[in-house]
C-alpha positions as CSV (number, residue, x, y, z in Angstrom):
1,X,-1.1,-16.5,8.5
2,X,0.7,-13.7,9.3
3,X,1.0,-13.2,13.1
4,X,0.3,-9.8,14.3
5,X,2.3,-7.9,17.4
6,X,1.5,-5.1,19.6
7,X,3.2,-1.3,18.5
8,X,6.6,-0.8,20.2
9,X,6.9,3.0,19.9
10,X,10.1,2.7,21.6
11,X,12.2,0.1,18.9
12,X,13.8,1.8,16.1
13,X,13.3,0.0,12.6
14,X,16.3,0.2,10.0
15,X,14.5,1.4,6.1
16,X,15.7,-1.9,4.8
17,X,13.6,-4.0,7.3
18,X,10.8,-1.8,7.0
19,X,11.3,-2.2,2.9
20,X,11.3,-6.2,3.6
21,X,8.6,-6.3,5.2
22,X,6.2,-4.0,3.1
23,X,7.7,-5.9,0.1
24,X,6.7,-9.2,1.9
25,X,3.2,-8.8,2.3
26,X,2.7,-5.7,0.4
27,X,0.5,-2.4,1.2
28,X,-2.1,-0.1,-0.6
29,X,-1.9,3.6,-0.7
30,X,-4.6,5.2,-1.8
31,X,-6.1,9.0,-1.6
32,X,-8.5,11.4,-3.6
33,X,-7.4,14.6,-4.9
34,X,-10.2,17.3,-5.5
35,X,-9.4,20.8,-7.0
36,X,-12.8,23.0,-6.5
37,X,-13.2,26.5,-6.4
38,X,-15.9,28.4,-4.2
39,X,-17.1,25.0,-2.9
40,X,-17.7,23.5,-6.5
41,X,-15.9,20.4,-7.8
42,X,-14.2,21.2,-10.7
43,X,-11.8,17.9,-10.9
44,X,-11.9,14.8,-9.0
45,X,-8.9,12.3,-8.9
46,X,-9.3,9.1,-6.7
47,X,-5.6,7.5,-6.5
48,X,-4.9,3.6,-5.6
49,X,-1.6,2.2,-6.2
50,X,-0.2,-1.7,-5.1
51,X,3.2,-1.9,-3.9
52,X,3.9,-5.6,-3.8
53,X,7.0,-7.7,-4.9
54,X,6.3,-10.1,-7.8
55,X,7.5,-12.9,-6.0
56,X,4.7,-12.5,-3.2
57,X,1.4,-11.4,-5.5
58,X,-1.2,-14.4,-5.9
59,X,-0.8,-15.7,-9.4
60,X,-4.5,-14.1,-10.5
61,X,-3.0,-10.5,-10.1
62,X,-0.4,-11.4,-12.3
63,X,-2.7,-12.8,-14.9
64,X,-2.0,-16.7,-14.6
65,X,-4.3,-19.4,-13.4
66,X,-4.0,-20.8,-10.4
């Protein structure tokens, strides 16, 4: 389990640790996108992308059996 710590607002990170660690455990990003004009919804586009390394996704994402 992964341990969870309190924000330190004052520590600086380096882009490769933060890169380690997102690759590690992996993150979501996710957003909608809506292009209307005078308050009607012409085009809707809901966004959800994983950002994982291979080595860390359970083997059912991937396809194989556990």
């Amino acid at each position: 389990m992964t341990e969870i710590l309190p924000a330190d607002n004052d520590r600086n990170v380096a882009l490769v640790d933060l890169l380690d660690r997102v690759l590690a455990g992996g993150v979501v990003i996710s957003g909608d996108i809506t292009l209307s004009i005078a308050d009607v919804d012409l085009v809707v586009i809901s966004l959800r992308t994983l950002i994982s390394s291979v080595g860390s996704l359970p083997p059912d994402v991937l396809g194989g059996t556990p």
